[in-house]
N, C-alpha and C positions, 0 to 999 in steps of 0.2 A: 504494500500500500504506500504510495507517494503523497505526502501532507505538506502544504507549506502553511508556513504561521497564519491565522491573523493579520490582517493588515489594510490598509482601506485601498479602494479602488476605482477607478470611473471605470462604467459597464458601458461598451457601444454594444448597441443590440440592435438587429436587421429583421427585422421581421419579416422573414421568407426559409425558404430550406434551401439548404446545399444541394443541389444535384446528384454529385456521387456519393454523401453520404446518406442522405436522408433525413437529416436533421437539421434545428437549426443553427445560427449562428450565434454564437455569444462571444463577445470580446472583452476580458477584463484587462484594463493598462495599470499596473501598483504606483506608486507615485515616482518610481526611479525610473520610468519610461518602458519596462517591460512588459509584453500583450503575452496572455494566455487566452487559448481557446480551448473554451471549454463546452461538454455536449449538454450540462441540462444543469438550471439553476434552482436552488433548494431554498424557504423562507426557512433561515436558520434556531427564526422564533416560534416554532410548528404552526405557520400560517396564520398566528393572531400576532396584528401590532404591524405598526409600518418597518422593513425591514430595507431600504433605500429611498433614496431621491432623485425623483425626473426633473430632469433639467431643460426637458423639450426636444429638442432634433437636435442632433450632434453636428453642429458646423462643418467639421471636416469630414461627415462621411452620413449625404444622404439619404434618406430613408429609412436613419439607423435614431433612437433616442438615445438620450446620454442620460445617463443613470450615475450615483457616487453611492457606495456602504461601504461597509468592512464587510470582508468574507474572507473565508477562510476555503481554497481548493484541495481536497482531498478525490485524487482519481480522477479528474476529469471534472467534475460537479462542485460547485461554489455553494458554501452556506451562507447565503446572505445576512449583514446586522444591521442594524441603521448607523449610518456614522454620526459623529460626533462635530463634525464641525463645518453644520450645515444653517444659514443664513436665508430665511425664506425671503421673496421679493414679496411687495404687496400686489393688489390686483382688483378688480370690481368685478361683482357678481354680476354678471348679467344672466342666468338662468340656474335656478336651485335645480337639482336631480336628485331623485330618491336611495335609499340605502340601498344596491342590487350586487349582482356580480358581474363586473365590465370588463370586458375583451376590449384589450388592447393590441394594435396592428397596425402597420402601417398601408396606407391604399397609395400604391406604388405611379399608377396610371394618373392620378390624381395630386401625385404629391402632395398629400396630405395625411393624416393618420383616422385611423376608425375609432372609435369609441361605443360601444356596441353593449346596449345591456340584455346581457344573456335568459334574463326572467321574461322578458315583453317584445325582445326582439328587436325593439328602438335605435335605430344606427346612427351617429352624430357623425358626423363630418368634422376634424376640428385640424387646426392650426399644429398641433401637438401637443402632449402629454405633460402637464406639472404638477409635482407634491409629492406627497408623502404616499408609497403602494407598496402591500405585503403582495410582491410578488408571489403569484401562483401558476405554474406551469403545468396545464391540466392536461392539454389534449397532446401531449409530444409533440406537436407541429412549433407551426410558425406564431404562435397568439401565447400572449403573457396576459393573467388576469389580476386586478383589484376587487377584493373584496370589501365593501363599502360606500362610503358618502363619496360626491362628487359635486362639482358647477363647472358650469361653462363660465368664461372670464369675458372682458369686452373686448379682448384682442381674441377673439376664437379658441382660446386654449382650454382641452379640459385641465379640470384640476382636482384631483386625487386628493383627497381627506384622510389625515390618520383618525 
């Protein structure tokens, strides 16, 4: 079994699958510039509580959102934490959403991301992903879920509630 420590990370995540392997992408970069790819991401806090932060679409790579926790890779698989020295922006609600289970993805064609609540069906179209999400990786595919509150903001952004 191969473990590295502990340590925080920014997550670029592509929401699609690899071709030859069949999985998707995850990219974690540790703060000395080194990228690990890893095949599947774990909430390290059994899926209750926020366990990273969306930063919205990753400037240099996209279609991909940019994520920050502490995780820990053990085998391939990241246990996600929430990190510690995270600075929220503020922002204006422009539309309240209910407590549900949201699929997260990105809609490639569109350049834009889904936001999709899994209980009613409801797809939002948004600018990108921000806040506080206990990553859930349900279906092995290409879609990361929050379990939880959400709003849309006035610049089109959802935004993930802990």
């Amino acid at each position: 079994m191969t473990a590295l420590p502990q340590q925080t990370f920014d997550v670029s995540y592509m929401a699609s699958l690899a071709r030859q392997t069949g999985q998707s992408r995850f990219r974690l970069r540790d703060e000395a510039g080194n990228e690990h790819v890893i095949r599947e991401l774990v909430s390290g806090v059994g899926g209750e509580g926020p366990c990273a932060y969306s930063f919205g679409e990753n400037p240099e790579h996209k279609n991909h959102l940019l994520w920050r926790c502490s995780a820990q890779i053990i085998d391939e698989i990241a246990y996600l934490y929430p990190p510690d020295d995270i600075i929220e922006d503020t922002y204006e609600i422009a539309q309240e959403l209910p407590e549900s289970h949201w699929r997260m993805c990105a809609a490639i064609n569109a350049e834009k991301f889904r936001f999709r609540n899994e209980r009613t069906g409801e797809l939002i179209m948004v600018e990108g992903i921000k806040g506080w999400v206990n990553a859930n990786w349900l279906d092995q595919g290409s879609h990361l879920f929050h379990d939880g509150r959400a709003v849309i903001d006035t610049e089109g952004y959802a935004r993930t509630l802990a």
